[in-house]
N, CA, C and O of each residue as an XYZ file, in Angstrom:
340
protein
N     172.743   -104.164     38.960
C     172.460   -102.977     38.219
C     171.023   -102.567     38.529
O     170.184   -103.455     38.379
N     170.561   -101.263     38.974
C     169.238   -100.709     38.824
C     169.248    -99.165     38.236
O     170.082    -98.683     37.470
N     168.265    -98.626     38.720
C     167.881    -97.083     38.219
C     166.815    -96.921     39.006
O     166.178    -97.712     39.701
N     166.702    -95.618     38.765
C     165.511    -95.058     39.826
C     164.990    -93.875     38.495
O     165.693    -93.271     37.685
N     163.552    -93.867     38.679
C     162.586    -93.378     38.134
C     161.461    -92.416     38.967
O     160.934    -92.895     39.971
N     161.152    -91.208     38.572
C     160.290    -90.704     39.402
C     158.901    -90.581     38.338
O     158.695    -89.783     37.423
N     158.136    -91.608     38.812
C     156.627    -91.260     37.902
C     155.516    -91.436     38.285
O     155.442    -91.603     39.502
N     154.441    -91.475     37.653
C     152.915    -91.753     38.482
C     152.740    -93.174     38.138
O     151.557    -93.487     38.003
N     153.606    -94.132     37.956
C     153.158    -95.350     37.611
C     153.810    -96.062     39.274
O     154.819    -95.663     39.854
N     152.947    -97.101     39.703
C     153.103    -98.181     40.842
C     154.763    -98.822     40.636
O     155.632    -99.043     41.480
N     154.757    -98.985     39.247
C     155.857   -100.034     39.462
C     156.256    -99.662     37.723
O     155.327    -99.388     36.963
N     157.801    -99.689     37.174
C     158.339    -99.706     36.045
C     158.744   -100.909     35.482
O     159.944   -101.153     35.609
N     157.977   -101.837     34.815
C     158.558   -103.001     34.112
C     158.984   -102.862     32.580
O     158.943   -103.967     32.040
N     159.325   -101.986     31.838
C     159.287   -101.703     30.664
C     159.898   -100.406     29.933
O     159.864    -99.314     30.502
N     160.438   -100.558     28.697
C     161.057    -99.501     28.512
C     159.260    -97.956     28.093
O     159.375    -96.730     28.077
N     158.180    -98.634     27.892
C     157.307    -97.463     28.061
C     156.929    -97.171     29.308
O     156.194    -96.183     29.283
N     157.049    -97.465     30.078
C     156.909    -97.330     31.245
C     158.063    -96.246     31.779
O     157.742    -95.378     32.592
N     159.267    -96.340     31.327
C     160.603    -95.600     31.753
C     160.257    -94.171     30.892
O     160.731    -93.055     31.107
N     159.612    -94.435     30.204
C     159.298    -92.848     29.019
C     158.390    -91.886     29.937
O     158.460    -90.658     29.908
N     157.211    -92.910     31.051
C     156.370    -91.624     31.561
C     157.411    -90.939     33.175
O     157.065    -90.216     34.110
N     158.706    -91.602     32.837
C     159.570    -90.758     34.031
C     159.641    -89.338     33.726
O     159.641    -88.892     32.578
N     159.728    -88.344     35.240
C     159.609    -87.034     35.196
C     161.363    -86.711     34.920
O     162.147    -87.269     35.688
N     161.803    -86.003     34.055
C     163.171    -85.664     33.812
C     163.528    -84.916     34.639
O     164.665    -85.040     35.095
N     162.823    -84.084     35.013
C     163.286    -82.718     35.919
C     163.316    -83.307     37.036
O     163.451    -82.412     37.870
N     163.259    -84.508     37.657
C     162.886    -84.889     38.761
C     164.350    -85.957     39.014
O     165.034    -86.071     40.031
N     164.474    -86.552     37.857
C     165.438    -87.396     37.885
C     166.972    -86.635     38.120
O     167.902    -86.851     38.896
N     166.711    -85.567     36.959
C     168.099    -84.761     36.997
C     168.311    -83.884     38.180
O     169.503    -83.579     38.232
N     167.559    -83.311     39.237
C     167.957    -83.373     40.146
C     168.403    -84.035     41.115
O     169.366    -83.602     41.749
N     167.664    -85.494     41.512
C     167.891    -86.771     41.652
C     169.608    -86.627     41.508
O     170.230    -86.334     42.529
N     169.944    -86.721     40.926
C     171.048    -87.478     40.200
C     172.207    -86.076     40.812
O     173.219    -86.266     41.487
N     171.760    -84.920     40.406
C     172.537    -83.734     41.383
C     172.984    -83.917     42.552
O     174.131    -84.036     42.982
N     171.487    -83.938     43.272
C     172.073    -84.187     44.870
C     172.466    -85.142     45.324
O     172.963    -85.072     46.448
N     172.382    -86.888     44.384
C     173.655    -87.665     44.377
C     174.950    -87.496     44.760
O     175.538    -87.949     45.742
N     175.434    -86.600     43.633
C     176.645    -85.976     43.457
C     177.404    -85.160     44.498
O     178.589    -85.242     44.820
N     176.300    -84.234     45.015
C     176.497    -83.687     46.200
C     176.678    -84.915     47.299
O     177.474    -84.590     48.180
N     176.267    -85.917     47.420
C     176.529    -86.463     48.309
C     177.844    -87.658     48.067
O     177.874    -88.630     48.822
N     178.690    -87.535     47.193
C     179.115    -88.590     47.308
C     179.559    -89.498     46.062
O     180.694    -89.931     45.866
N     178.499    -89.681     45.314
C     177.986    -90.942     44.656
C     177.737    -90.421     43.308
O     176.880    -89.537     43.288
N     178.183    -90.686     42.336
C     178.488    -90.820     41.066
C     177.446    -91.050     39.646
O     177.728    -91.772     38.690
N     176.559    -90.473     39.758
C     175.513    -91.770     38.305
C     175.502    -90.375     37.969
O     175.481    -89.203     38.345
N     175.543    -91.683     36.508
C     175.374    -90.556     35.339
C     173.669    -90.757     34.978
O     173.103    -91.329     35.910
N     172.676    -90.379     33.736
C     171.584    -90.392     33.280
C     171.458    -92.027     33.093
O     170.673    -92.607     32.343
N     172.282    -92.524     33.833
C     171.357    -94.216     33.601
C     171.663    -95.060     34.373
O     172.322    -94.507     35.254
N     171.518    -96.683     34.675
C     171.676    -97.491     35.606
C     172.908    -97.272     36.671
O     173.920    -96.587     36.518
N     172.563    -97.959     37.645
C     174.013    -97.861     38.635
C     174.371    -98.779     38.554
O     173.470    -99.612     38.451
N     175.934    -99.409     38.529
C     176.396   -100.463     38.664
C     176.897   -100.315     40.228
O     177.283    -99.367     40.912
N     176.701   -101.706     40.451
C     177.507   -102.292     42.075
C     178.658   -103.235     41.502
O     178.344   -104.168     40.764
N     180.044   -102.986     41.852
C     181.136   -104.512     41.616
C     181.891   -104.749     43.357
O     181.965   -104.175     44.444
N     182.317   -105.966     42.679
C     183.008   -106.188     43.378
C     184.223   -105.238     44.759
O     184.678   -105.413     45.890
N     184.237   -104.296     43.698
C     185.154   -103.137     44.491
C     184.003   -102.252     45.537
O     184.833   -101.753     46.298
N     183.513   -102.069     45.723
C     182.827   -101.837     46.424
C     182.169   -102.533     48.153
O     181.423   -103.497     48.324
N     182.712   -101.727     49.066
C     182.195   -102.436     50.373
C     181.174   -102.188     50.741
O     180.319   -101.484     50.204
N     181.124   -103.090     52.311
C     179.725   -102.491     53.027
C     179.393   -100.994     53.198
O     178.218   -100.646     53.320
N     180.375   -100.125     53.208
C     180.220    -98.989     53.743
C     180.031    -98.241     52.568
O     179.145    -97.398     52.430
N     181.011    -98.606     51.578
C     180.189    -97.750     50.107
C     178.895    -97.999     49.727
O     178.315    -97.015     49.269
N     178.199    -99.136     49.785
C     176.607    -99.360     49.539
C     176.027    -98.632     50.368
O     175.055    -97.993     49.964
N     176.450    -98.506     51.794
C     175.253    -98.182     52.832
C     175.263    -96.493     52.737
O     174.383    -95.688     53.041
N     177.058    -96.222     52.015
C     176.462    -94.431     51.458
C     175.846    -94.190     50.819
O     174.951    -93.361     50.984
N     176.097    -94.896     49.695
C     175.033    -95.195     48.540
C     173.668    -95.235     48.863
O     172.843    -94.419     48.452
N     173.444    -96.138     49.561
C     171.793    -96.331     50.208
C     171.075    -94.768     50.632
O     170.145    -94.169     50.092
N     172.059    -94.344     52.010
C     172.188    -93.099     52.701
C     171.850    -92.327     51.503
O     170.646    -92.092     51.397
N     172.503    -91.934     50.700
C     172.526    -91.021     49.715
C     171.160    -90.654     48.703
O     170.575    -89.606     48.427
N     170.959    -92.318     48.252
C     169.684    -92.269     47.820
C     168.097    -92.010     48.470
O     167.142    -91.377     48.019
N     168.230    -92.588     49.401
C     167.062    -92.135     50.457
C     166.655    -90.779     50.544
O     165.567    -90.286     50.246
N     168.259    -89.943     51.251
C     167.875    -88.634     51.235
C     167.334    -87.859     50.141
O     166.354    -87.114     50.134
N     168.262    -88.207     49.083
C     168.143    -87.395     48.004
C     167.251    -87.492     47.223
O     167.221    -86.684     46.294
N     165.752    -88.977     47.379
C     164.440    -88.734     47.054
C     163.887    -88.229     47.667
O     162.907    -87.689     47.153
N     164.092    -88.045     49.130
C     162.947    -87.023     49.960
C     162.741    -85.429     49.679
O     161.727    -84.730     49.669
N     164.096    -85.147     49.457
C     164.475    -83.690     49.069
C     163.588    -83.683     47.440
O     162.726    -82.814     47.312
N     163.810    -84.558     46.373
C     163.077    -83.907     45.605
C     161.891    -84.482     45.775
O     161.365    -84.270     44.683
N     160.974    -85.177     46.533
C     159.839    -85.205     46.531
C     159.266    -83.962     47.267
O     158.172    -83.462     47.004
N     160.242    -83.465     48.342
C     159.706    -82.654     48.910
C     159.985    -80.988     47.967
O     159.427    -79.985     48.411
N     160.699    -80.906     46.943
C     160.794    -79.882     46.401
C     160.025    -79.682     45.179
O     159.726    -78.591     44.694
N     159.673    -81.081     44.630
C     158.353    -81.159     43.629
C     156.877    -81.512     44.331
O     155.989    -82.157     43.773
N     156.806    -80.927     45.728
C     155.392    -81.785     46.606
C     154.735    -80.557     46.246
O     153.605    -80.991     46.468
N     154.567    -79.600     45.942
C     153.739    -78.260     45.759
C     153.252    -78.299     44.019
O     152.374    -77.543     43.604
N     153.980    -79.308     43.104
C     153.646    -78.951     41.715
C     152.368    -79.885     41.688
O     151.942    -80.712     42.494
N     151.897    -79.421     40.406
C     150.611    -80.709     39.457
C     151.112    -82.077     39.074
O     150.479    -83.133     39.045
N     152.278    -81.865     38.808
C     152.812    -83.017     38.177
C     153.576    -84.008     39.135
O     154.536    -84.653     38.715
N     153.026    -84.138     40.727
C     154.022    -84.700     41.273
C     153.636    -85.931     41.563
O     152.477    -86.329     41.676
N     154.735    -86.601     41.698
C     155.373    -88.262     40.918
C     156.056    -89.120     41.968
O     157.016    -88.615     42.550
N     155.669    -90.395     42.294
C     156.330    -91.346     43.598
C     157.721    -91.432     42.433
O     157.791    -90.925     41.313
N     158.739    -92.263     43.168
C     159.904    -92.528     42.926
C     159.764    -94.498     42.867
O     159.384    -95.169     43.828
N     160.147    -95.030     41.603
C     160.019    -96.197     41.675
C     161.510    -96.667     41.261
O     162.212    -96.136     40.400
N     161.906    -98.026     42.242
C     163.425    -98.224     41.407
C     163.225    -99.820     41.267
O     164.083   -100.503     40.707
């Protein structure tokens, strides 16, 4: 199980730590997921058993892209935020 967070903090160990995540950042996040494929709702991802090599590595695929796109679509604001998971 993980999650992905977009904030100005190095690293998320904590549920205050999960509070200074950018929402607008996540919920797109989580859009162009969708567009690609891959399923999460507003919270952790589960991995099971049902799942192969090739569903993780879309998964992977999926996630990669789909932080670059919103880093690169929040890279012009004040408020912009690394992606920590």
């Amino acid at each position: 199980m993980f999650d992905a967070f977009f904030t100005d903090r190095p690293k998320v160990e904590n549920y205050r730590d999960q509070l200074t995540a950018n929402d607008a950042m996540n919920k797109r996040f989580n859009e162009l997921l969708r567009e690609r494929g891959i399923l999460k709702g507003s919270s952790k991802f589960y991995i099971s058993l049902a799942h192969d090599e090739e569903d993780i590595k879309q998964t992977v695929d999926a996630i990669k892209e789909s932080a670059l796109i919103v880093a690169g679509e929040m890279g012009g604001k004040s408020d912009r935020r690394s992606a920590t998971a």
